[in-house]
C-alpha positions as CSV (number, residue, x, y, z in Angstrom):
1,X,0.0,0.0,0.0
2,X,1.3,3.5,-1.4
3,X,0.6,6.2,2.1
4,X,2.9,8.8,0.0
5,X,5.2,10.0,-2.3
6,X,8.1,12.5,-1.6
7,X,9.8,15.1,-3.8
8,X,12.0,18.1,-3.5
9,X,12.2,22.0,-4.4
10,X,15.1,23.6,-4.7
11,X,14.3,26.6,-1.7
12,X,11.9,27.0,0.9
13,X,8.7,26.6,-0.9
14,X,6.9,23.5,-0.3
15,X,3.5,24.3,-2.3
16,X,2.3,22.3,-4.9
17,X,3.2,23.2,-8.7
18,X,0.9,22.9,-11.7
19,X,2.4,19.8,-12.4
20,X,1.8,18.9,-9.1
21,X,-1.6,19.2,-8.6
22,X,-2.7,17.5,-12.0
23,X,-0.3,15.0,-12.0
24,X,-0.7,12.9,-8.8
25,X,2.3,10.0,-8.6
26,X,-0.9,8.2,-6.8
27,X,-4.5,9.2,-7.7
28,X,-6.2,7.8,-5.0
29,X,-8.2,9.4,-2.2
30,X,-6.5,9.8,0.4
31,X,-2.8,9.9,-1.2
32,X,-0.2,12.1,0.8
33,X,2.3,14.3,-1.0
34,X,5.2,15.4,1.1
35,X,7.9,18.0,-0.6
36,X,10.8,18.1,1.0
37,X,12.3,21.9,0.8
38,X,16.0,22.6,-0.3
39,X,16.4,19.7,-2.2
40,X,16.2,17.5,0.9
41,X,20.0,18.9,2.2
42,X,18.8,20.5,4.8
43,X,19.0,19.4,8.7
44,X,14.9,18.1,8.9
45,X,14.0,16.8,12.2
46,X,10.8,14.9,11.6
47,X,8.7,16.7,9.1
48,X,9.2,20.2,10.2
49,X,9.3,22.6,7.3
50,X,8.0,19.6,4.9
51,X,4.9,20.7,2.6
52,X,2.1,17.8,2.9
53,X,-0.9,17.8,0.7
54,X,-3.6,15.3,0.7
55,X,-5.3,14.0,-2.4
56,X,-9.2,14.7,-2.4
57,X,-9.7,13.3,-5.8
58,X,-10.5,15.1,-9.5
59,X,-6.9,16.4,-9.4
60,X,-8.0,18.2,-5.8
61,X,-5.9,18.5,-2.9
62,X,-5.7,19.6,0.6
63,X,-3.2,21.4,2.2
64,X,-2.1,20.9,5.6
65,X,-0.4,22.5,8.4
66,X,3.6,22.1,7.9
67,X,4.5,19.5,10.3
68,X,1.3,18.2,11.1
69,X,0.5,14.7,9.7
70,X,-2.1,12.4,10.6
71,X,-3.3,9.1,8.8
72,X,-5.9,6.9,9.7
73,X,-5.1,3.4,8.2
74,X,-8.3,1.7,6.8
């Protein structure tokens, strides 16, 4: 089971591109896309500072707090 997929950006933005938002890696309900900000070479400590956006179907997604991730396994 796919939770979510993980990319980078090269600086400190974390929101979703075009090609983001209508190209899900996973388009399922429910799918979790975390990006990871300057290019992932940055000293992370758990997912502070880590965009996550949850897929709400018909290339629709949710933004969440940065940080703040909670998934309910069905």
């Amino acid at each position: 089971m796919v939770l979510a997929d993980v990319h980078t950006h090269g600086d400190e933005w974390t929101g979703q591109s075009e090609a983001d938002r209508t190209h899900p890696m996973v388009g399922q309900k429910g799918h979790v896309g975390l990006i990871v900000p300057h290019y992932a070479t940055k000293n992370l400590l758990g997912l502070e500072g880590v965009g996550i956006h949850e897929y709400t179907g018909d290339h629709k997604w949710v933004a969440r707090p940065k940080g703040k991730l909670e998934l309910t396994l069905l």
